[in-house]
N, C-alpha and C positions, 0 to 999 in steps of 0.2 A: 504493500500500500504506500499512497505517496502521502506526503504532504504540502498542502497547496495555501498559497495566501490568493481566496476568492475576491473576488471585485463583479459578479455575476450578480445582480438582486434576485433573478426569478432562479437561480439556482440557491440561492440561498433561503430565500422564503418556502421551496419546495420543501427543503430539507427541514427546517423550524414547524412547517405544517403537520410532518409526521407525527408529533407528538404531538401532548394532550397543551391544547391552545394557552391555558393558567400555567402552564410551566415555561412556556419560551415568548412573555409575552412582550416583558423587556427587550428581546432580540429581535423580535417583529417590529416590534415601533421602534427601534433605531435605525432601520432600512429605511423608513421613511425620511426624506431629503433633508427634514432640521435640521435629522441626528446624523444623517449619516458622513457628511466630512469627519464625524470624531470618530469614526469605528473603524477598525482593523480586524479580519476573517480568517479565521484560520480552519480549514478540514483535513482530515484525515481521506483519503477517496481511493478508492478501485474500479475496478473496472461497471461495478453495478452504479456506482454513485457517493454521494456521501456517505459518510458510515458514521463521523464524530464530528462536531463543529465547536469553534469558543470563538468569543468575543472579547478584543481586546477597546474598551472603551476608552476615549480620552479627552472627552470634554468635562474632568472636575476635575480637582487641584492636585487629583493621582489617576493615575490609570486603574481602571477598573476593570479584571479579567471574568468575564463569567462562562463557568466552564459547568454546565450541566448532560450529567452522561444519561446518554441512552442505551439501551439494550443492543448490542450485548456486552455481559464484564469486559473490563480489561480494552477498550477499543482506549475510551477517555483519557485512563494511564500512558497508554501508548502515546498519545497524540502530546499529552502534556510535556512526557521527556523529551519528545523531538523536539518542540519548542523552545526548551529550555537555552538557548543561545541567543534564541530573538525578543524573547520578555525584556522585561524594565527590569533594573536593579531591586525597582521597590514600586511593590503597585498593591492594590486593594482587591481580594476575591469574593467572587462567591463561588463557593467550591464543593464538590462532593468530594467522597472519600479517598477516591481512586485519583483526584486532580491531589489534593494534599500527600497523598503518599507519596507520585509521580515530585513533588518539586522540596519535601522534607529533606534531600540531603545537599542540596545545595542554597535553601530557601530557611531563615529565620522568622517561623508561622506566629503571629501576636493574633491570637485567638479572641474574637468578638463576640462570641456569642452563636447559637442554634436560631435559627431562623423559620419559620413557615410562610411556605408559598400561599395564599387564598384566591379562590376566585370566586367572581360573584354567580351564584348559584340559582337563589332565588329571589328577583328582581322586583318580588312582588312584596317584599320586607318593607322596601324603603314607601310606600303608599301610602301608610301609615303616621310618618316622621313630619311632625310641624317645624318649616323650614322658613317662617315670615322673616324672621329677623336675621336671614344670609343674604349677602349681598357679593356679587360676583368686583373682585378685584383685576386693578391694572398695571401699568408700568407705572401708574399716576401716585401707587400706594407702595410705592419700592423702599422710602424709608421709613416708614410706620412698621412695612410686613418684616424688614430687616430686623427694628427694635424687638417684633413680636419672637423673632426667632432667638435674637441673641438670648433674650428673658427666662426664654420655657424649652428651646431646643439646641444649647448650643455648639452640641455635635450635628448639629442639621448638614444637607447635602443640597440645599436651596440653591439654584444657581439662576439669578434672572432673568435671563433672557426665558424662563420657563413662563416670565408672566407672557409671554407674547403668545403663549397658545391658546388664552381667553379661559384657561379650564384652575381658576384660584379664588376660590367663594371665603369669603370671612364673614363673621358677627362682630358687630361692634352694639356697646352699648353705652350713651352717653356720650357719645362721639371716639370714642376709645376704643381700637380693634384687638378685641380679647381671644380672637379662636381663627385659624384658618385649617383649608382642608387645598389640595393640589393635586399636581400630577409630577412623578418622576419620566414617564414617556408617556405620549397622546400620538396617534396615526387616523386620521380620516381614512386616510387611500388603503392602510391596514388592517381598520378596524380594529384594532387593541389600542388600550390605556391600563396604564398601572398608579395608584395614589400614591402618594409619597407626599412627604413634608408635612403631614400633619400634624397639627399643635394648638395650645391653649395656654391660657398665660396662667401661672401657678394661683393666682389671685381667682380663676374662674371657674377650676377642673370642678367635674363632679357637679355639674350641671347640664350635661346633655349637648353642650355646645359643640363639640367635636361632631357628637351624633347628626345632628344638623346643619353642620356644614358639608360630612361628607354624603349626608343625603343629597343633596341638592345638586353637588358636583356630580356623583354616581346619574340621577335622571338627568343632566346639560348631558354629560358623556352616551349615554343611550340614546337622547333624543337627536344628538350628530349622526347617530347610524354605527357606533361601535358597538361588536358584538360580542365581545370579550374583556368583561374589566377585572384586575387584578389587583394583589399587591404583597408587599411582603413585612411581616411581623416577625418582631425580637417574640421566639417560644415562650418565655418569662411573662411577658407583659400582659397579663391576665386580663386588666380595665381594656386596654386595646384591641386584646380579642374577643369578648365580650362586646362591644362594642362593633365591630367589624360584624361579627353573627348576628346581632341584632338587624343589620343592614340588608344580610341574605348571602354572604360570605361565609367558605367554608373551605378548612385545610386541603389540599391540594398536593404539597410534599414538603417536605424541608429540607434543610440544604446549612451550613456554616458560611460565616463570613472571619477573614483574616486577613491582618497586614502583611503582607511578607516583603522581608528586604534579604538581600542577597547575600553570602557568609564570606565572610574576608577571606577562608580559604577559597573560595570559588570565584574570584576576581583573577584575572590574569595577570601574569607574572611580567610589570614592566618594565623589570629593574635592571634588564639585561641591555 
């Protein structure tokens, strides 16, 4: 088998279709034109076709590898050690088991946490959520929503130009924006979206406002004509998935995220 750096879209959305849509949904909406000058393709391929794909993201302040294996064992591991020349020194994963074992001996892994994939299941959740006091945000609220984040999220992964996609609903009350809900990837021509960045000011939680902001987002995101909304939860964070189920969201897979930086043995020797 080879390994190939793709630049193909309808070969590569072929290959992300085979699997179950909540799982490669981030990889679908980054085909789409926004995203796609920051993404780099890598497959594994034979003569049938793809067999293993990852995505090497680079539009946040690290590179982001998402490396989700499919059936069968052992392809993902494969594909990961061949890579190992062309990664970054230090980039951010989302990784399965077989990707972490594949870059553990050259790769110092700072372990993030367990993670679950959701996807929205039943769409008939959110009918019910009173959503008056959301109000859909723009580039016009970029330092409000910045304060919002530094306050209540400030490991956030916000990056603004996300407001340009129209899809960042907040509550405010009293003039003060207490809650937003987003998207980490949106595709019309895809049809997937995944939320991300959502937050609430420590001053508000445990009022429902998160609930109703990403109500509102989740029906804009449907009524565009996407057909697949996702997203991904820290396993721990109980209120959030609570939350997320009350919406009509439901586990889908999980997967690890880590930093990994490069091990001073595995730099090359320049000293000669």
């Amino acid at each position: 088998m080879d390994v190939i750096c793709l630049h193909d879209k309808e070969t590569i959305e072929a290959a992300l279709r085979g699997a179950e849509p909540s799982l490669q949904l981030y990889a679908l909406g980054d085909l789409d034109d926004f995203f796609w000058p920051q993404t780099v393709w890598y497959a594994l391929m034979d003569r049938s076709g793809v067999r293993q794909l990852v995505l090497l993201y680079t539009g946040l302040s690290i590179p982001v590898l998402l490396a989700h294996a499919d059936p069968p064992p052992g392809l993902m591991g494969e594909l990961v050690r061949r890579l190992l020349p062309l990664l970054p020194r230090r980039f951010y994963g989302h990784l399965g088991e077989e990707a972490v074992a594949s870059l553990s001996a050259d790769y110092e892994a700072r372990f993030h946490g367990t993670y679950w994939k959701m996807g929205l299941i039943d769409p008939s959740c959110l009918e019910p959520i009173y959503a008056s006091e959301v109000t859909a945000l723009s580039e016009a609220d970029l330092e409000e929503l910045t304060a919002l984040y530094e306050a209540s999220y400030p490991g956030h992964w916000f990056v603004p130009r996300m407001l340009e996609t129209g899809f960042y609903f907040g509550v405010r009350r009293s003039g003060r924006l207490l809650s937003v809900a987003g998207v980490h990837v949106y595709s019309q021509h895809y049809r997937v979206a995944a939320l991300g960045n959502v937050a609430t000011h420590p001053d508000a939680r445990g009022q429902g406002l998160a609930t109703a902001a990403c109500a509102q987002l989740c029906r804009a995101l449907l009524d565009s004509g996407v057909e697949h909304v996702g997203l991904n939860v820290r396993a721990e964070n109980q209120p959030a998935i609570a939350c997320y189920r009350s919406l009509g969201f439901e586990q889908v897979a999980s997967y690890a995220e880590y930093t990994l930086t490069l091990k001073p043995a595995a730099l090359p020797d320049t000293s000669r």
